[in-house]
N, C-alpha and C positions, 0 to 999 in steps of 0.2 A: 460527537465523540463516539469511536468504536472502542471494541477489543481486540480484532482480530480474529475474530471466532466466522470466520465462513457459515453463516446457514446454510444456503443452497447453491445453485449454479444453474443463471439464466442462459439464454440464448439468445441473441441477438436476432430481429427478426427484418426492424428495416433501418435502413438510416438513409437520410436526409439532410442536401445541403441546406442553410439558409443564410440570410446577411451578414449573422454574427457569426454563424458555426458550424455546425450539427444536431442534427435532432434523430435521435434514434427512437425505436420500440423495440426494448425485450420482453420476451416470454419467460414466465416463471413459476411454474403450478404449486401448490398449494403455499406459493409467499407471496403474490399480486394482491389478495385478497387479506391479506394483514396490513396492507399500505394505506395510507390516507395524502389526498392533495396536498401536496406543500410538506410531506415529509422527509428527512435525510437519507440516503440509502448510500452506501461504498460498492462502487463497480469497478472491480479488479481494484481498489483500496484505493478509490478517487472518488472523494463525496462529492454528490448530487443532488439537486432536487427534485423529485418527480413529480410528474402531472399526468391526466388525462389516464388513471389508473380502470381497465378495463378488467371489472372482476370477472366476466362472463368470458373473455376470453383470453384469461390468465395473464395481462399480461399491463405495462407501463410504458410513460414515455417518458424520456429526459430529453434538455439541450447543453451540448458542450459548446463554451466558450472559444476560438482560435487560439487565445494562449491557452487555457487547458489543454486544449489538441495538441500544442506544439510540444510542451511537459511532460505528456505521458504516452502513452501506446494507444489511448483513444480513437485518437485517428485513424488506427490499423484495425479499428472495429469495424469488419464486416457482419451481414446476415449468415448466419450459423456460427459465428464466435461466438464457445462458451465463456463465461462471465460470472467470476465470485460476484454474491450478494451478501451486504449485510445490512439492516436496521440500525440506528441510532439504538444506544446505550438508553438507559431510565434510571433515575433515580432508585436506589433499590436492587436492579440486577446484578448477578451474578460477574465480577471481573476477572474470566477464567484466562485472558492472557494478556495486553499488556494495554498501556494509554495508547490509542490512535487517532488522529486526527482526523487522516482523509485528506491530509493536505501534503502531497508528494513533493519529496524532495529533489527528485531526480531518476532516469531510468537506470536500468542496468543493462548489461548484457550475458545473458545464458552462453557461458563456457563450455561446462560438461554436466550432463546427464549421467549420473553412476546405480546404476542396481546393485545392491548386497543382498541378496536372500531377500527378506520383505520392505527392507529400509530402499529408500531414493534416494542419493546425496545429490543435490543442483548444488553448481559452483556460480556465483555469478561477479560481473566484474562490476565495481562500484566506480561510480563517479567521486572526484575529489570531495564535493559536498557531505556526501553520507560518508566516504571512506574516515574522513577523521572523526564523525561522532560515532563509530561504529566501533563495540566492543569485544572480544573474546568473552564467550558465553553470555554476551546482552541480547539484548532484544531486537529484530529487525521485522517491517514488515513489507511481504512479498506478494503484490498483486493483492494490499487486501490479505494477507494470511500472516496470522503472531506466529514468529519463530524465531531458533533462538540459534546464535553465532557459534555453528560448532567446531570451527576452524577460521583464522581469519590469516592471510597470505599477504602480506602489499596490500598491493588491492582487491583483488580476490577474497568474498566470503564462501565460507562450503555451512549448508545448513542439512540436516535430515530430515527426511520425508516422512511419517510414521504411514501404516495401510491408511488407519481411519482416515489421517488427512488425504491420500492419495485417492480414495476413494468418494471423498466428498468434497474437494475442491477441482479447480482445470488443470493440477499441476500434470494430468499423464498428457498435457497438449504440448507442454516444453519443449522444445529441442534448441539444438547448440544453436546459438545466433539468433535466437529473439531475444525482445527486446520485454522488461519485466518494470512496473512500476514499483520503486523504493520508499519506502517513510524509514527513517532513521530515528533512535527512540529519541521521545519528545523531552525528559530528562536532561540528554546530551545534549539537546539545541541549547538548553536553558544555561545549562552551566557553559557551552562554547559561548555563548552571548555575554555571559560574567566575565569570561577572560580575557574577553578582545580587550579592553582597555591596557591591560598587562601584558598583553603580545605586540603591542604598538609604542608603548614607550619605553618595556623592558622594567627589569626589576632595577635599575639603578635610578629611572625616573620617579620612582615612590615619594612623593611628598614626604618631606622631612619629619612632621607634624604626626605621620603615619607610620614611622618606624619605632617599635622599642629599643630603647637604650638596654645595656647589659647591664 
């Protein structure tokens, strides 16, 4: 489980095919050396497991699965692609932004890039999946980053960039037409999963037994 709270931002240094996937190494200086084998890390807000954690030259490996690849932007991980990091949650820490997973829902696609003065707005187009559990002023997370729905259009969300985050995540690598990994807040799946039964048989189908009489 994350928060959403970007630590740092690796760098992709190789990646590598293999039978099942991909196997990359990023570089991450002063966060390699906090990691331990077999721990959870979100890249670009796709939990991983890492291995083969090299303190001396700052850096780790993962392997992505083929359907992981096909699910999210991973695929489009080359060497020099920067890459939000975060650590698994602990009991006890701080929960400065929202429940995450690490387990995407779907990509997006970067519409528009807007500058106001120090604010960023990214627009981006949501897949059916996340567009219906996705709320006006809830919670979404972007590549790995908690942010919150500051306009929501059809399908189209517009979020704000604050400096801090502009400066400590990859969002200054955006531009219109990439492609961005989505998690929809975990909340919304939970309640969409309660209501399927009642979107499939309608409110007239209500067992009898289950209605109050006036």
């Amino acid at each position: 489980m994350f928060t959403g709270l970007v630590e740092t931002v690796g760098t992709v240094q190789l990646r590598e095919e293999f039978d099942r996937g991909m196997r990359f190494r990023l570089v991450a200086p002063d966060f390699s050396e906090k990691l331990s084998e077999g721990e959870s890390v979100a890249l670009d807000g796709v939990c991983h497991t890492v291995f083969d954690v090299d303190v001396a030259n700052q850096s780790f490996r993962f392997e992505s699965i083929r359907t992981t690849l096909s699910r999210t932007t991973l695929g489009e991980f080359e060497p020099g692609r920067a890459v939000n990091l975060e650590r698994a949650i602990r009991a006890g820490d701080p929960m400065g932004g929202h429940l995450v997973q690490g387990h995407v829902d779907g990509t997006g696609e970067m519409i528009e890039v807007e500058t106001a003065g120090e604010t960023v707005f990214l627009r981006v187009r949501l897949p059916e999946a996340v567009r219906r559990l996705t709320v006006l002023y809830g919670s979404i997370a972007i590549d790995g980053i908690s942010l919150t729905v500051n306009q929501l259009l059809e399908d189209v969300a517009e979020v704000a960039i604050i400096p801090y985050t502009f400066q400590h995540t990859n969002v200054s690598r955006l531009r219109p037409g990439d492609l961005v990994n989505l998690e929809a807040d975990m909340i919304g799946k939970y309640v969409d999963r309660l209501l399927e039964p009642y979107r499939s048989t309608g409110a007239s189908d209500v067992r009898a037994e289950d209605r109050t009489e006036p």
